[in-house]
C-alpha positions in Angstrom: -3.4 -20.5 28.5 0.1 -19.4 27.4 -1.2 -18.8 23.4 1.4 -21.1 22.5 0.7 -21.6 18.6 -1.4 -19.4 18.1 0.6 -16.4 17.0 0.0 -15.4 13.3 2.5 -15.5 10.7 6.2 -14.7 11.4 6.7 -10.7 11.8 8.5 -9.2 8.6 9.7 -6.0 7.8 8.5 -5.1 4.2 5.9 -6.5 2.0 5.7 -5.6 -1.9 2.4 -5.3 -3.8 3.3 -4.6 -6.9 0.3 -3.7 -9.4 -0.2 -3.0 -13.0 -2.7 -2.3 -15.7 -5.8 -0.7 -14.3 -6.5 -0.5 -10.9 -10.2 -0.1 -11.4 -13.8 -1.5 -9.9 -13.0 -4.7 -12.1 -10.0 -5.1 -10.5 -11.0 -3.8 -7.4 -11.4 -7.1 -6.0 -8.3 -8.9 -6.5 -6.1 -5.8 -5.2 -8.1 -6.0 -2.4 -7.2 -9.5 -2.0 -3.6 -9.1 -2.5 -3.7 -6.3 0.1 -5.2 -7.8 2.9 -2.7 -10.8 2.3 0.2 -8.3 2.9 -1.3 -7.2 6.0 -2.1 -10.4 7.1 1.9 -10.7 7.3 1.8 -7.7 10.0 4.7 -6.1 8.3 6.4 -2.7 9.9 6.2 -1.5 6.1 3.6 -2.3 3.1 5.3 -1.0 0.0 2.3 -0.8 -3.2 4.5 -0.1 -6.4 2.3 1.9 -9.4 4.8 2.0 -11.6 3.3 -0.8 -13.8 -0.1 1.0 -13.5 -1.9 2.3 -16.3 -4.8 3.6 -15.0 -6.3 4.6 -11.8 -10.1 6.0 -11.2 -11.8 6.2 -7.8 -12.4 2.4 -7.1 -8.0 2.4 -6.8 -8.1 4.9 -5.0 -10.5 3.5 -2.3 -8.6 1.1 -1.9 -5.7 2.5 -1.5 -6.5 5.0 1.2 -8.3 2.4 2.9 -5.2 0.3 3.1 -3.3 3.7 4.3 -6.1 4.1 7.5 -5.7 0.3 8.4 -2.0 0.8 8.0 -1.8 3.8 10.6 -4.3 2.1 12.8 -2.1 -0.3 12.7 1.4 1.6 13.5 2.6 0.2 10.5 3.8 2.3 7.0 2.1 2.0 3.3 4.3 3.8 1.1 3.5 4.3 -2.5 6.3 4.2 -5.3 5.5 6.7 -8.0 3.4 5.7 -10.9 3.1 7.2 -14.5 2.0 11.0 -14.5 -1.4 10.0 -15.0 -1.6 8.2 -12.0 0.1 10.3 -10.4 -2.2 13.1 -10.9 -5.0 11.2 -9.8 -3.3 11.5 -6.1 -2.6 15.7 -7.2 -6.4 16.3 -8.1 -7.7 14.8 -5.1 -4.8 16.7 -2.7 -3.4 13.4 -1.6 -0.1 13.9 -2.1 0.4 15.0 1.0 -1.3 12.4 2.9 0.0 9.5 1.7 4.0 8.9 1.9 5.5 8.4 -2.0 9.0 7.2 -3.3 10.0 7.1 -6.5 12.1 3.9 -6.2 11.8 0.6 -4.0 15.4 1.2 -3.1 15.0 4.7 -1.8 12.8 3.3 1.0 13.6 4.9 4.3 13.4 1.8 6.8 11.1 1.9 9.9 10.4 4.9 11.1 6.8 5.7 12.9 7.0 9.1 11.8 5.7 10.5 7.6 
């Protein structure tokens, strides 16, 4: 069989998840959700924006790195734009910084490239 029609959804370049309010255990869920429908899309680039997000406890964070070791198993990039400094620190107290790839706009998004 050739797999004619049954590729998945069209290739893209960049997917947004924007979030806001707390990303929490009661939210948990529907990031997750929202997530997993961005890398459905098989996108070279998963952008998750936390500037809308007023809290973040270990649950969000989960989550988050989770979606960062699917993304590199993958060979595809989840970059974070910068949330408030309290989120931020969140990502400072746990030494994360370093491990995940953060902008501090959309726009200053450095297209495709395999390496952090």
């Amino acid at each position: 069989m050739s797999g004619a029609g049954t590729e998945g959804p069209p290739r893209t370049d960049l997917v947004e998840v924007p979030l806001d309010g707390d990303v929490d255990i009661a939210s948990a869920d529907e990031i997750e959700a929202r997530i997993r429908s961005a890398e459905a899309q098989e996108p070279s680039v998963i952008l998750i924006d936390l500037r809308q997000v007023s809290f973040l406890d270990s649950s969000g964070l989960r989550l988050i790195l989770g979606a960062a070791l699917r993304a590199e198993a993958a060979g595809r990039r989840l970059v974070l734009v910068r949330g408030p400094e309290r989120v931020q620190r969140v990502f400072e107290l746990t030494n994360l910084l370093s491990r995940l790839e953060f902008v501090d706009h959309p726009s200053l998004l450095a297209h495709p490239s395999p390496e952090r």
